[in-house]
NUZABA-695376 format. One record per residue (C-alpha): residue in three letters; x, y, z. Coordinates in pm, 1 decimal, decimal comma, m for minus. Layout:
REM NUZABA-695376
{res ALA	xx X	yy Y	zz Z}
...
***
This chain:
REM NUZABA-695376
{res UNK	xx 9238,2	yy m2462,0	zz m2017,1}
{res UNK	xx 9268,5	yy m2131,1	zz m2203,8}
{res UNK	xx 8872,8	yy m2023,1	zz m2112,2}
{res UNK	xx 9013,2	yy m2174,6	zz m1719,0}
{res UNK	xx 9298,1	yy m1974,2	zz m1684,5}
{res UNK	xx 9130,7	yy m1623,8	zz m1836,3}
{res UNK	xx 8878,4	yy m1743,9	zz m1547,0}
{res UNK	xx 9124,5	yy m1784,6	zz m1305,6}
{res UNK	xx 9263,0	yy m1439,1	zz m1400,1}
{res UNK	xx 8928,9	yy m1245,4	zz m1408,7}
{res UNK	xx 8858,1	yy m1412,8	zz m1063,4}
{res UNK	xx 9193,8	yy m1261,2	zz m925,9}
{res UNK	xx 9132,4	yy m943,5	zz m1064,6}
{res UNK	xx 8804,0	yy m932,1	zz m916,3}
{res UNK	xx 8975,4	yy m1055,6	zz m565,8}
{res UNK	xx 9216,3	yy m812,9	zz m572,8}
{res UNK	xx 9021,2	yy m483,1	zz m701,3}
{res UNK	xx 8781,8	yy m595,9	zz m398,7}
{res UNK	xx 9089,0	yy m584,9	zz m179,0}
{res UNK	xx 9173,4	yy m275,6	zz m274,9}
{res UNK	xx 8853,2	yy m113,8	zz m234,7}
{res UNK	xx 8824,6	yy 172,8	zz 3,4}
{res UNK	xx 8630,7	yy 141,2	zz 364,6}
{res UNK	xx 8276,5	yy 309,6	zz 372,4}
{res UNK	xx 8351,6	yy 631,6	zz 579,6}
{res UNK	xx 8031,5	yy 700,1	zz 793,3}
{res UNK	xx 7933,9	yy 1071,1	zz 686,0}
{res UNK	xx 7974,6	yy 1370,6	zz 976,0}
{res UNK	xx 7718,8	yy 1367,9	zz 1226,6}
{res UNK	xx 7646,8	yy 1588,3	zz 1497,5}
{res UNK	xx 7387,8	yy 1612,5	zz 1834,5}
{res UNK	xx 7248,5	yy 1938,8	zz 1733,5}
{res UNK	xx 7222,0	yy 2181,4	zz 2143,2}
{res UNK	xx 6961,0	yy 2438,4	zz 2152,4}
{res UNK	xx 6937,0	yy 2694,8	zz 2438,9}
{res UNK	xx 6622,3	yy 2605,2	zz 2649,0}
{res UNK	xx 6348,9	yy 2838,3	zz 2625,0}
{res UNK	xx 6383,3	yy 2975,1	zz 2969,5}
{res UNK	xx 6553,1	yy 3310,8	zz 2924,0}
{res UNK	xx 6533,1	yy 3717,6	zz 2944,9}
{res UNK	xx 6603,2	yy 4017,5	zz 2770,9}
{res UNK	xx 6597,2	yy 4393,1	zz 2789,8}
{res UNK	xx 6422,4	yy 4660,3	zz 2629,4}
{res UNK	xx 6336,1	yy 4975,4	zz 2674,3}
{res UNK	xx 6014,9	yy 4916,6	zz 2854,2}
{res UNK	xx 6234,2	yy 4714,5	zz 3076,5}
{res UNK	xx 6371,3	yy 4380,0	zz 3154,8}
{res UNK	xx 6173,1	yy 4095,3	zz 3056,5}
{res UNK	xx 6176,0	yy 3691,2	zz 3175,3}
{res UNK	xx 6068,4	yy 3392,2	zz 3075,5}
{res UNK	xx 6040,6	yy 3062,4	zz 3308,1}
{res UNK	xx 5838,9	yy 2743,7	zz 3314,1}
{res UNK	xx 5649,2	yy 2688,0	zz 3656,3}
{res UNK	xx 5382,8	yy 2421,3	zz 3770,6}
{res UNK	xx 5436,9	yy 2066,3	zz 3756,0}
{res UNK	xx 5503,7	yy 1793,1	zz 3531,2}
{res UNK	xx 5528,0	yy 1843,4	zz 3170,7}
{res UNK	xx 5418,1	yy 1491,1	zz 3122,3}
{res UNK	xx 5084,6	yy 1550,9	zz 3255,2}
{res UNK	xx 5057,6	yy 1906,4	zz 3114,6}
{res UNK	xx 5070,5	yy 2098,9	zz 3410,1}
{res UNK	xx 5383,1	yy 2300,6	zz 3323,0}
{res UNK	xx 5296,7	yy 2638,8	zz 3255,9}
{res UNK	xx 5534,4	yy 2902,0	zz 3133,1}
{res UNK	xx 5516,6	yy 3269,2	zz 3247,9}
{res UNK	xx 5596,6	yy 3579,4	zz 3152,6}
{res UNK	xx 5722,3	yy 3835,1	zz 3412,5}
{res UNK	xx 5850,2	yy 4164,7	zz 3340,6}
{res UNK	xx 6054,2	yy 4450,3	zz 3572,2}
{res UNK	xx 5948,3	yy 4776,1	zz 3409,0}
{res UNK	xx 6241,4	yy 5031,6	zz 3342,5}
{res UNK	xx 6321,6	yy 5229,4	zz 3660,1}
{res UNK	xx 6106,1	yy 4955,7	zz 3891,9}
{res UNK	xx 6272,9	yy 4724,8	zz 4106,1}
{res UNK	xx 6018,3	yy 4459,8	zz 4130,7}
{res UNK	xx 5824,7	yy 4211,4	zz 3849,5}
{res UNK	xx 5516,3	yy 4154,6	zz 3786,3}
{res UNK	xx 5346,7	yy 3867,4	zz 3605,4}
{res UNK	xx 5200,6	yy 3982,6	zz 3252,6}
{res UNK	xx 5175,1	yy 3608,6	zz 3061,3}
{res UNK	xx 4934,2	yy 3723,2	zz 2793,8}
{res UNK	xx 4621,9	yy 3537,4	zz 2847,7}
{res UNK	xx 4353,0	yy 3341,4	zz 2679,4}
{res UNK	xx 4619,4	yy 3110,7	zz 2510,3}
{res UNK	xx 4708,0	yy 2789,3	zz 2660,0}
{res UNK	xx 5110,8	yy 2827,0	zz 2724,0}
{res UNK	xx 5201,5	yy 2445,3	zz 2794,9}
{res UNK	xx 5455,3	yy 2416,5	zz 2441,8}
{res UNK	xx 5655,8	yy 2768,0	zz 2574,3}
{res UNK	xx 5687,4	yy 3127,7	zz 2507,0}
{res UNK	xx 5915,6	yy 3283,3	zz 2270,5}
{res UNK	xx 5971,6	yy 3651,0	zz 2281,0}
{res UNK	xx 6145,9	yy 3944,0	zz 2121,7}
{res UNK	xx 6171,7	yy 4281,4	zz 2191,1}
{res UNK	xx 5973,4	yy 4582,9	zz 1908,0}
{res UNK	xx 6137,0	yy 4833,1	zz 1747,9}
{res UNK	xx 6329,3	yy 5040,4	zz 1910,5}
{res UNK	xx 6222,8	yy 4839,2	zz 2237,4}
{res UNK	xx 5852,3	yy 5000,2	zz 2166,0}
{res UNK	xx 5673,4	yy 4714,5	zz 2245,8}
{res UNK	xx 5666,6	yy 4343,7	zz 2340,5}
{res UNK	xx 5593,6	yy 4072,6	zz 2119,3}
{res UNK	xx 5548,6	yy 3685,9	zz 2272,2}
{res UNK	xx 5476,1	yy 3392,9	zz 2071,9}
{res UNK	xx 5314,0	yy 3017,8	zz 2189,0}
{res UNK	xx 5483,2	yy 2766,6	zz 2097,5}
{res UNK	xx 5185,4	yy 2439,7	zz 2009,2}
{res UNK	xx 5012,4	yy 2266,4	zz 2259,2}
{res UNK	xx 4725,7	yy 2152,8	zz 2340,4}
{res UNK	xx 4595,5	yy 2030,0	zz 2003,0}
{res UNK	xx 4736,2	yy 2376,9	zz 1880,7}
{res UNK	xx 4901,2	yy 2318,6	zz 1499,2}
{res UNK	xx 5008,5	yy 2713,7	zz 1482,9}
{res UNK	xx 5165,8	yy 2983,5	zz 1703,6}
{res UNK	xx 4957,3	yy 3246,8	zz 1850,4}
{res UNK	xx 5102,1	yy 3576,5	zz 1858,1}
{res UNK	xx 5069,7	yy 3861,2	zz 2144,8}
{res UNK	xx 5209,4	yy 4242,5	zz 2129,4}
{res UNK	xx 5200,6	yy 4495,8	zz 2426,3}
{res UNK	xx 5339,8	yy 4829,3	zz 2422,6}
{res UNK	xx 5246,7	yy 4925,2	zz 2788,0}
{res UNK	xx 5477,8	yy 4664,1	zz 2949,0}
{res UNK	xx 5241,1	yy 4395,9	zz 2897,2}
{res UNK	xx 4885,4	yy 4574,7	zz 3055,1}
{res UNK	xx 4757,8	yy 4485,4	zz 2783,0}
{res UNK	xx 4815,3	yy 4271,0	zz 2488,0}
{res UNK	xx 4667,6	yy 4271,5	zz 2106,7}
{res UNK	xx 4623,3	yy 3914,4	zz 1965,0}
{res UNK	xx 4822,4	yy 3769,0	zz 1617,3}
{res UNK	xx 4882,1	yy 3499,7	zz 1413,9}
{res UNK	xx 5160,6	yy 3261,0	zz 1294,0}
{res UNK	xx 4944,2	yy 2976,0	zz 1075,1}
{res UNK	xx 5270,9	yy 2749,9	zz 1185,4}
{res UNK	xx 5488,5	yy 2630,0	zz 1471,5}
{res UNK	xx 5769,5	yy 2821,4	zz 1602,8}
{res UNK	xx 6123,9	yy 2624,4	zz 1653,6}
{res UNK	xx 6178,4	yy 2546,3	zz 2039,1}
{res UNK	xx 6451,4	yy 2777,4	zz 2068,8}
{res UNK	xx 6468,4	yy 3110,2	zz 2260,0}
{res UNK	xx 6545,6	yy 3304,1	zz 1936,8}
{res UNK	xx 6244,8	yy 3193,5	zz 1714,9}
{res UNK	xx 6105,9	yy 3548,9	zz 1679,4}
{res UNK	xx 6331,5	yy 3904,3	zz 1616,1}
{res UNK	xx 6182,0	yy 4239,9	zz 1562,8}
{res UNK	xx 6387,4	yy 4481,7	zz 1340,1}
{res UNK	xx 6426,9	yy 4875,8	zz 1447,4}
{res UNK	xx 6254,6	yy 4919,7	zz 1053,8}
{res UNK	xx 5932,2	yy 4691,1	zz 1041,1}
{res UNK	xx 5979,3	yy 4331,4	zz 902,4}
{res UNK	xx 5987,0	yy 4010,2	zz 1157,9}
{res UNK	xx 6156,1	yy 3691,1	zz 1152,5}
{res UNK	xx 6024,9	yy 3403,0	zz 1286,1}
{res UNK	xx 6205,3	yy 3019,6	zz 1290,1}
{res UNK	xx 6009,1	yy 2746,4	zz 1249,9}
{res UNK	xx 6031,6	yy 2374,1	zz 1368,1}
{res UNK	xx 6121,5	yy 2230,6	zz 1017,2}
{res UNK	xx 6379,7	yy 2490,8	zz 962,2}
{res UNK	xx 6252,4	yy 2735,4	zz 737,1}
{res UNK	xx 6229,6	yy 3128,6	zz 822,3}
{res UNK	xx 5903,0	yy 3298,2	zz 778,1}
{res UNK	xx 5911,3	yy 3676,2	zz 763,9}
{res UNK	xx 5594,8	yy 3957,2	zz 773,8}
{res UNK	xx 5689,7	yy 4317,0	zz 652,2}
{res UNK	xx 5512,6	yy 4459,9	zz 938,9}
{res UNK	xx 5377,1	yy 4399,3	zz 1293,1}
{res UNK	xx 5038,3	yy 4472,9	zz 1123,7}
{res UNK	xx 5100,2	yy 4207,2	zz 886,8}
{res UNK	xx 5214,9	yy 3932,3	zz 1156,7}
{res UNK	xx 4892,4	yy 4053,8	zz 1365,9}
{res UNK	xx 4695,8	yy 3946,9	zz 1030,2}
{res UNK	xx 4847,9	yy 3663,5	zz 967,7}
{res UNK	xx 5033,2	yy 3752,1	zz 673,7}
{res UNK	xx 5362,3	yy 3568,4	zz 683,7}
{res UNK	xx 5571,5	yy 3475,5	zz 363,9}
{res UNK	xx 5856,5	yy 3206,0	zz 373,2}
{res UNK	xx 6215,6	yy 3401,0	zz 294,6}
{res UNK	xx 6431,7	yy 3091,0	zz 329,6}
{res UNK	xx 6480,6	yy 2733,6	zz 425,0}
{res UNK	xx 6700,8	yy 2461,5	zz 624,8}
{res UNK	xx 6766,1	yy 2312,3	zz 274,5}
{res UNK	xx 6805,1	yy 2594,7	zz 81,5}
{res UNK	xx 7080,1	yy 2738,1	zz 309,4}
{res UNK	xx 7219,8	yy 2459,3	zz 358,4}
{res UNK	xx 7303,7	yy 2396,2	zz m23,1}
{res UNK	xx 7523,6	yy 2693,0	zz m157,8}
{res UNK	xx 7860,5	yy 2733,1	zz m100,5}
{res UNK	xx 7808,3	yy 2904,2	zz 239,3}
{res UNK	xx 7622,2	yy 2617,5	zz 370,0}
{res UNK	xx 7815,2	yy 2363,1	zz 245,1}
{res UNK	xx 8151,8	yy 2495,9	zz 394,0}
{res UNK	xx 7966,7	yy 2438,5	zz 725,5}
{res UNK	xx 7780,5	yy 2151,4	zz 663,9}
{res UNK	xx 7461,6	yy 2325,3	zz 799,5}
{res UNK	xx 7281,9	yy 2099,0	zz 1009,1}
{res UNK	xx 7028,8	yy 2309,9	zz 1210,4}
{res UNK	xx 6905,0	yy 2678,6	zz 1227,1}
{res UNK	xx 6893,8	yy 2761,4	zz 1617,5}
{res UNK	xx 6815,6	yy 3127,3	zz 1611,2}
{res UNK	xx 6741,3	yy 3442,2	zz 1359,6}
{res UNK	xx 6780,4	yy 3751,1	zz 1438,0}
{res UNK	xx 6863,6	yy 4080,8	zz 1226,5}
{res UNK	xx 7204,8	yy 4265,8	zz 1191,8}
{res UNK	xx 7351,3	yy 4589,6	zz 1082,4}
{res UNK	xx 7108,2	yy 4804,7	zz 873,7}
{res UNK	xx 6838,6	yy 4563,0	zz 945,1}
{res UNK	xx 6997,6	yy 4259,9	zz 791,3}
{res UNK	xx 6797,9	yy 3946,2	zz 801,3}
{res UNK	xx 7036,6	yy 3714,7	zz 934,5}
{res UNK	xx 7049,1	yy 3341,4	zz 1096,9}
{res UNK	xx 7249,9	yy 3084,8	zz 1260,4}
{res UNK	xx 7229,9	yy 2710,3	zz 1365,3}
{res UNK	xx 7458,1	yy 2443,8	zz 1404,0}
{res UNK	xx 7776,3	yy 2301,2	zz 1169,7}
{res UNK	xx 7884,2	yy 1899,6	zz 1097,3}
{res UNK	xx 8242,7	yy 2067,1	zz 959,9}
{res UNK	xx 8448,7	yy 2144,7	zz 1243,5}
{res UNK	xx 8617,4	yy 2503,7	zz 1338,2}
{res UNK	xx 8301,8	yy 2662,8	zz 1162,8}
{res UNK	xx 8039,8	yy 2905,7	zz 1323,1}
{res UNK	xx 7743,7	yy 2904,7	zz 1126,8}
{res UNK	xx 7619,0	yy 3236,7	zz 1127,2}
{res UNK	xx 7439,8	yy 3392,7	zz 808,0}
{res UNK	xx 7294,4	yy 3700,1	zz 648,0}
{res UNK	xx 7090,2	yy 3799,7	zz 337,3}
{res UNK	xx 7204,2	yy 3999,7	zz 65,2}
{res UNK	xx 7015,1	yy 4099,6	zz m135,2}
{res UNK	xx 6818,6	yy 3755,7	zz m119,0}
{res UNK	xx 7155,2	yy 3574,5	zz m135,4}
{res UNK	xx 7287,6	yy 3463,5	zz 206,9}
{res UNK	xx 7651,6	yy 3506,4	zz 292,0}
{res UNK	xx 7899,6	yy 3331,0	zz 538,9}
{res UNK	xx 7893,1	yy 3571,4	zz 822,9}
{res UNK	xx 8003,8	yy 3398,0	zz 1124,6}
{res UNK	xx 8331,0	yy 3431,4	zz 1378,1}
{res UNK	xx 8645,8	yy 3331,8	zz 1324,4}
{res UNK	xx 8740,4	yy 3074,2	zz 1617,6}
{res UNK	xx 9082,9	yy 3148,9	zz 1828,4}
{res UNK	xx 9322,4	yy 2908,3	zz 1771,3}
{res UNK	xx 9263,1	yy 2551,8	zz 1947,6}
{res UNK	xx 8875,2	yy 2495,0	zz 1856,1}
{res UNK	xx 8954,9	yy 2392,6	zz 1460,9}
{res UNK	xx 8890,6	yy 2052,6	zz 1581,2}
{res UNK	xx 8523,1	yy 2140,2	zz 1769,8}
{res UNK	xx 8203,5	yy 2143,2	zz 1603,7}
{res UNK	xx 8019,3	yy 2440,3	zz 1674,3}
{res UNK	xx 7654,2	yy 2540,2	zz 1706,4}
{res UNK	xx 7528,7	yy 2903,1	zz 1756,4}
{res UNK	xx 7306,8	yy 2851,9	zz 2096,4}
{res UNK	xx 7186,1	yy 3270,4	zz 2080,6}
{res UNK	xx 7179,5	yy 3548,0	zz 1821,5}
{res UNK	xx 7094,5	yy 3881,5	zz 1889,0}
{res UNK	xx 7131,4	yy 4248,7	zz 1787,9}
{res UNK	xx 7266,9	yy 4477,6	zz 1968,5}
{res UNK	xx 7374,1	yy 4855,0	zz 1965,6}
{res UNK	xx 7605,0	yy 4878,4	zz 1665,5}
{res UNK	xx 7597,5	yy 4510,4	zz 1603,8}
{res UNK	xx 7522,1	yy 4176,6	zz 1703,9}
{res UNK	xx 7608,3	yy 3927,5	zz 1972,7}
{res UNK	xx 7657,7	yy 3557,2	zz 1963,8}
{res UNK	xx 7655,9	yy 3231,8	zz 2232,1}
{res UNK	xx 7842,1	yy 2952,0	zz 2038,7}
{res UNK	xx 7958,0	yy 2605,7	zz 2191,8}
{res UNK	xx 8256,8	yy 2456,7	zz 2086,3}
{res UNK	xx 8303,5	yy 2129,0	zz 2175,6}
{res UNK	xx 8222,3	yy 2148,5	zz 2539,3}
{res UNK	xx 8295,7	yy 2512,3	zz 2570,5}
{res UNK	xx 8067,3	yy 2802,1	zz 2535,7}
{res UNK	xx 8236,4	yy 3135,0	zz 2356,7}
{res UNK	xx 8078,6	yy 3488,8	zz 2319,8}
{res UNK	xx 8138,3	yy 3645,8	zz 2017,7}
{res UNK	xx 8005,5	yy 4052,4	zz 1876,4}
{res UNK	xx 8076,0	yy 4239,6	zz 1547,9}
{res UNK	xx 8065,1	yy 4593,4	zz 1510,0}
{res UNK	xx 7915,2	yy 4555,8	zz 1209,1}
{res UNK	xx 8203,5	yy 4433,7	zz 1039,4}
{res UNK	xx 8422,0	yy 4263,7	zz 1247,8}
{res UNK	xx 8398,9	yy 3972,2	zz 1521,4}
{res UNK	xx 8551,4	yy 3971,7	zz 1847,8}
{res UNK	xx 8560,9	yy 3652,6	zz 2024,5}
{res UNK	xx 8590,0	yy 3562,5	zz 2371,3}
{res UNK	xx 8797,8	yy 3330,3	zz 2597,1}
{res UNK	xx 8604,7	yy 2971,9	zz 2626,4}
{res UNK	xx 8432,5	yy 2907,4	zz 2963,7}
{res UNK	xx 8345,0	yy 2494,7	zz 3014,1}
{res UNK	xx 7985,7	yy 2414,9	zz 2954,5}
{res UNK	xx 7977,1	yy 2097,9	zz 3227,4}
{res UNK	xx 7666,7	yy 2015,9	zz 3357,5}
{res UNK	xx 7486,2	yy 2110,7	zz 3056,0}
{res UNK	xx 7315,4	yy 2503,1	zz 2965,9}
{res UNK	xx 6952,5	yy 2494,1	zz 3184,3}
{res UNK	xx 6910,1	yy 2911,7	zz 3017,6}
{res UNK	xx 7044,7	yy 3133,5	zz 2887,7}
{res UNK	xx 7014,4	yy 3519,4	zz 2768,6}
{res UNK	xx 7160,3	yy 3850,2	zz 2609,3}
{res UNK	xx 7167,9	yy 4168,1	zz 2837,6}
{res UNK	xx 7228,7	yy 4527,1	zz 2815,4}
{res UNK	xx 7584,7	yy 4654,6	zz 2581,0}
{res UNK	xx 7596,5	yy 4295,7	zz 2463,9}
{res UNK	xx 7624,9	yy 4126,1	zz 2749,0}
{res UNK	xx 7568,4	yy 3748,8	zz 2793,6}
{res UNK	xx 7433,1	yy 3508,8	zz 3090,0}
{res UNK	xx 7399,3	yy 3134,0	zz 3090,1}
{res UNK	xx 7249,0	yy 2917,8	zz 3387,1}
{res UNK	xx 7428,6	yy 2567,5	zz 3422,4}
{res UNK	xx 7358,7	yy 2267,4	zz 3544,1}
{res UNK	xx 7417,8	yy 2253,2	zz 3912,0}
{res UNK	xx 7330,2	yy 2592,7	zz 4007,7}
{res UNK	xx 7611,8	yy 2751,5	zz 3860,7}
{res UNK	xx 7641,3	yy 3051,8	zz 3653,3}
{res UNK	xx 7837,8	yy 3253,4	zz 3433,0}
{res UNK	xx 7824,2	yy 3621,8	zz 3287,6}
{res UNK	xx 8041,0	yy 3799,8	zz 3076,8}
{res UNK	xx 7991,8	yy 4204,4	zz 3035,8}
{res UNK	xx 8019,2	yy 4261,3	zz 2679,7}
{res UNK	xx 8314,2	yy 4341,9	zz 2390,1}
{res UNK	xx 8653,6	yy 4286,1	zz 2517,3}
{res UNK	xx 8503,7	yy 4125,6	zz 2851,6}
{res UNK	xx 8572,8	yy 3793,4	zz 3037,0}
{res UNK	xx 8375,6	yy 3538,9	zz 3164,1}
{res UNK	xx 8298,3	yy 3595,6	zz 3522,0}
{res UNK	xx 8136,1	yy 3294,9	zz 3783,7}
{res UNK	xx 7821,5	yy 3464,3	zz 4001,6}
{res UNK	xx 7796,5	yy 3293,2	zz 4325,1}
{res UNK	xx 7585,3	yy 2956,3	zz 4280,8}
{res UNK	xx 7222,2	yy 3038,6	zz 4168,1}
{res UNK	xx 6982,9	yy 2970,4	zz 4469,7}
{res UNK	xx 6777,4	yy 2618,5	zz 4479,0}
{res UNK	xx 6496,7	yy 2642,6	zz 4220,3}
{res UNK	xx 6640,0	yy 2914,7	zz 3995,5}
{res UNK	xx 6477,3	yy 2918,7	zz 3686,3}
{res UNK	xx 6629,7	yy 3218,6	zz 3459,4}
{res UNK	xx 6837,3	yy 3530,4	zz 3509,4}
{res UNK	xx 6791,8	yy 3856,1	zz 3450,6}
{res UNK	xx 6990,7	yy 4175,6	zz 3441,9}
{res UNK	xx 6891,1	yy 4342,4	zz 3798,1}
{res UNK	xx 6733,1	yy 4696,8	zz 3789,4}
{res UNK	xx 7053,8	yy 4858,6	zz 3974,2}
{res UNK	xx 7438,6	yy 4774,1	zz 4026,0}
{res UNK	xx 7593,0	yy 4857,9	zz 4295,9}
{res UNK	xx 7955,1	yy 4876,6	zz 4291,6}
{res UNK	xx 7973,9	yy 4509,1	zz 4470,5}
{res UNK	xx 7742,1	yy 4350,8	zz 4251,0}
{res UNK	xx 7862,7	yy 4518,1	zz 3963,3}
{res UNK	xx 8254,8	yy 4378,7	zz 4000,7}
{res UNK	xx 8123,4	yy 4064,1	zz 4119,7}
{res UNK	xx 7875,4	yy 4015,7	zz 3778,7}
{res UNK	xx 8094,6	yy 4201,1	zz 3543,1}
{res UNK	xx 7932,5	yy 4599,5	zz 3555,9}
{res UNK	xx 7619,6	yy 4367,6	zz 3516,6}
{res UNK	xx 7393,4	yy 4295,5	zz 3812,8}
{res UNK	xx 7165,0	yy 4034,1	zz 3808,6}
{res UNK	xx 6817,1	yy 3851,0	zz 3950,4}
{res UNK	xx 6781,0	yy 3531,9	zz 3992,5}
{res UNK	xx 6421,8	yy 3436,8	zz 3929,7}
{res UNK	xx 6357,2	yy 3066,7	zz 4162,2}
{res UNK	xx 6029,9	yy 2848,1	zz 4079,8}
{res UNK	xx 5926,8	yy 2603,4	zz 4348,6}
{res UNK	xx 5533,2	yy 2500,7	zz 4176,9}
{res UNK	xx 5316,5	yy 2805,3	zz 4157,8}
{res UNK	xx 5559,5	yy 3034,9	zz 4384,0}
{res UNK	xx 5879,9	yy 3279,2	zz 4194,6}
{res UNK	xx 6139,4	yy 3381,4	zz 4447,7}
{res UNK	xx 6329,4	yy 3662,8	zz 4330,7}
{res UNK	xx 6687,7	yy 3687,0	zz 4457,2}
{res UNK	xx 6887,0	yy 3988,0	zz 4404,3}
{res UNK	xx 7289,1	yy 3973,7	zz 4386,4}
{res UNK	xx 7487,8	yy 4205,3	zz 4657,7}
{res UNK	xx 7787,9	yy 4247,0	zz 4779,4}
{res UNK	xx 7741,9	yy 3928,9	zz 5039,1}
{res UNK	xx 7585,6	yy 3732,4	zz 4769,4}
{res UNK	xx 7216,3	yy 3618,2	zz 4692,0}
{res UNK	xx 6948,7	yy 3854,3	zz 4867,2}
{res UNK	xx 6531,0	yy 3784,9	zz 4846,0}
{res UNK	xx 6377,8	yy 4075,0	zz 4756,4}
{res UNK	xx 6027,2	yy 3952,2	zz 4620,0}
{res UNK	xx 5785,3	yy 3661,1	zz 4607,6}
{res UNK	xx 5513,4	yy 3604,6	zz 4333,0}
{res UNK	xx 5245,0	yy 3360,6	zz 4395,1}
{res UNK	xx 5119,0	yy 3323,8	zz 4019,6}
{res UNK	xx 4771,2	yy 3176,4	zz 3989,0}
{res UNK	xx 4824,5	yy 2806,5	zz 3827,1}
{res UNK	xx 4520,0	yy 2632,9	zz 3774,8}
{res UNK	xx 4683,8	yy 2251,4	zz 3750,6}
{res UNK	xx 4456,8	yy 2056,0	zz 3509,5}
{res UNK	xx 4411,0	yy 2368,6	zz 3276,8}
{res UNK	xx 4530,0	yy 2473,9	zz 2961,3}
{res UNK	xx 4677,8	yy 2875,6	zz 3036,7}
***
C-alpha cells in the first residue's frame, strides 16, 4: 500500500509537472528580400545600367547587358564585357574616385567562380580578373573604396576582400568575415542576423555590411573596427518596432552612406553623414521591388511591380511617384539632364527608363508631358549561346 501510494504520488507529480510544462515556442523566422540584380549607378565616367534581355532563363537564353551613358552624352551604348558567358548576372561597382568600372559574373554555365572585368575608358575596353568563388545574387556584391581594397559578398555569406585592384585582377582575395561570425557577437545577436544582402564601405574607407534581421525594429547595418564589427545601422521612426527589416542596398556616398531598407511591407531610405542617420518617410512596397538603384547626392530609385515607380532625391527628401514606367522597362537610370519639369516631377532627379522587349532596349526619357523615346539599341543576342 505504502510502495502504491508513493506510486500514486510520483505518478501525480509527474502528471502535473507535465501539465505545467511550457509550450515549444517556434524560434523567429524570416523570408530573407534581396534587390534583383537589375540596377544602375553613377560615376564619374558616367551613368551606368544593368538589365537582363533575351528569353527564358529556363532555357538559358537570358542574357544580361551592360549599357553605359558616358558623362556629358545623352545616349548609351552597349559595353557588356565580352568573352564571358553572362547567363548567372552582372554585378558592378564603381573605382575609386569613379576612375574606372569594375563588373563581375555571377556562375553559369558550368562556371564555379566569378570572373572579373575593369575598364577605365567607359567600358572600350576591359582588363580580365579573378574571384576563385561565387558572388551573392544581390546588386551590391562588389564595392570599390576611394583608397584601394575591394569587397566582394559571396553566396554563402562570407566577405572576401583584395587590398588592391591589382590583387583582385590576380586573383588574390582573402576572407575578412563571415555570415556566422557576424552573426555571433553581441551586434549580431541583437539583430538576429539572418542574411548579408550588400557590402559596401563607409566613412574613411570603412569596410562595412548589411543584410537582413529575425528581431524586429532592427536595421542590420555593420562596420569594422579595427577587425571588430560594430552595430551601425538606423534608428527606425516610431511605428516600425514591430517590422522586421532587411537592408535591400548599401552604398557610399559623398560624406557618407545611403541605405534601401524594407520594413514590413514598406521600403525606407536612410543616409549618415558619417555619424548620424536620417531616415525617411515609408513608401508601400506592393507589387513587389522588380530594381532598384542609388543615384547622384544620395539619391534612391526602385522599379515596382506593375510599372510603377518611386524616387526620392536625397537627405531630407520625400518619396516622389514618376509616371508609370513604360511596358517592358527593365531598370532606371538617372537621365543625363533635368529640366525644370522633369526635375520637380522626379525629385531634382531626372530619369531613363531603359525597356527590353527580346534583343531590342527602348530608352524613354522623362519630360514635362511624361515618358519620351529617345533611343533604340538592337544588342546582338545570339539565343543558344553562352555571352
Amino acid at each position: 500500500m505504502i510502495r502504491r501510494a508513493v506510486a500514486a504520488g510520483l505518478l501525480a507529480v509527474l502528471v502535473a509537472g507535465c501539465g505545467t510544462q511550457a509550450a515549444s515556442v517556434a524560434p523567429p523566422s524570416i523570408v530573407v528580400q534581396t534587390a534583383p540584380l537589375a540596377t544602375s549607378l553613377v560615376t564619374t565616367q558616367g551613368a551606368w545600367a544593368i538589365a537582363v534581355m533575351g528569353g527564358s532563363a529556363a532555357s538559358e537564353n537570358n542574357f544580361w547587358q551592360l549599357f553605359v551613358r558616358p558623362a556629358g552624352a545623352t545616349r548609351w551604348s552597349l559595353v557588356t564585357p565580352p568573352a564571358v558567358a553572362d547567363n548567372g548576372g552582372l554585378v558592378a561597382a564603381g573605382g575609386p574616385g569613379g576612375a574606372s568600372m569594375l563588373v563581375g559574373f555571377r556562375p553559369s554555365q558550368g562556371l564555379t567562380f566569378s570572373p572579373l572585368a575593369t575598364s577605365s575608358d567607359t567600358g572600350r575596353n576591359w582588363a580580365p580578373g579573378l574571384l576563385d568563388a561565387a558572388l551573392a545574387d544581390v546588386p551590391d556584391a562588389l564595392a570599390v573604396s576611394a583608397s584601394g581594397p575591394i569587397l566582394a559578398l559571396l553566396g554563402d555569406g562570407s566577405i572576401e576582400e583584395a587590398q588592391t585592384a591589382a590583387a583582385a585582377a590576380a586573383g588574390q582575395w582573402s576572407q575578412l568575415t563571415t555570415l556566422a561570425a557576424l552573426a555571433a557577437p553581441a551586434p549580431g545577436r541583437s539583430c538576429g542576423l539572418a542574411a548579408l544582402n550588400a557590402v559596401s564601405f563607409g566613412h574613411n574607407d570603412t569596410p562595412m555590411a548589411a543584410g537582413s534581421c529575425l528581431r524586429r525594429g532592427v536595421a542590420g547595418v555593420f562596420a569594422d573596427s579595427g577587425g571588430t564589427w560594430q552595430a551601425a545601422g538606423p534608428a527606425l521612426p516610431a511605428g516600425f518596432g514591430g517590422d522586421q527589416v532587411q537592408v535591400l542596398g548599401l552604398a557610399q556616398m559623398p560624406g557618407g552612406d545611403a541605405a534601401l531598407l524594407l520594413a514590413g511591407k514598406d521600403l525606407l531610405a536612410a543616409w549618415r553623414d558619417g555619424t548620424r542617420w536620417t531616415v525617411s518617410a515609408p513608401v508601400p512596397a506592393a507589387g513587389g521591388i522588380t530594381a532598384s538603384g542609388f543615384g547622384p547626392g544620395g539619391s534612391l530609385w526602385v522599379l515596382l511591380g506593375g510599372g510603377r515607380a518611386e524616387t526620392i532625391a536625397g537627405v531630407g527628401g520625400s518619396w516622389l511617384a514618376l509616371p508609370p514606367a513604360p511596358a517592358g522597362t527593365g531598370t532606371l537610370a538617372p537621365a543625363a539632364s533635368t529640366s525644370a519639369a522633369a526635375g520637380r516631377s522626379a525629385g531634382a532627379v531626372g530619369y531613363d527608363a531603359l525597356a527590353v522587349s527580346g534583343s531590342v532596349l527602348t530608352v524613354w526619357r522623362l519630360a514635362s508631358t511624361g515618358w519620351a523615346k529617345v533611343q533604340v539599341i538592337h544588342v546582338p543576342i545570339v539565343y543558344g549561346s553562352s555571352s
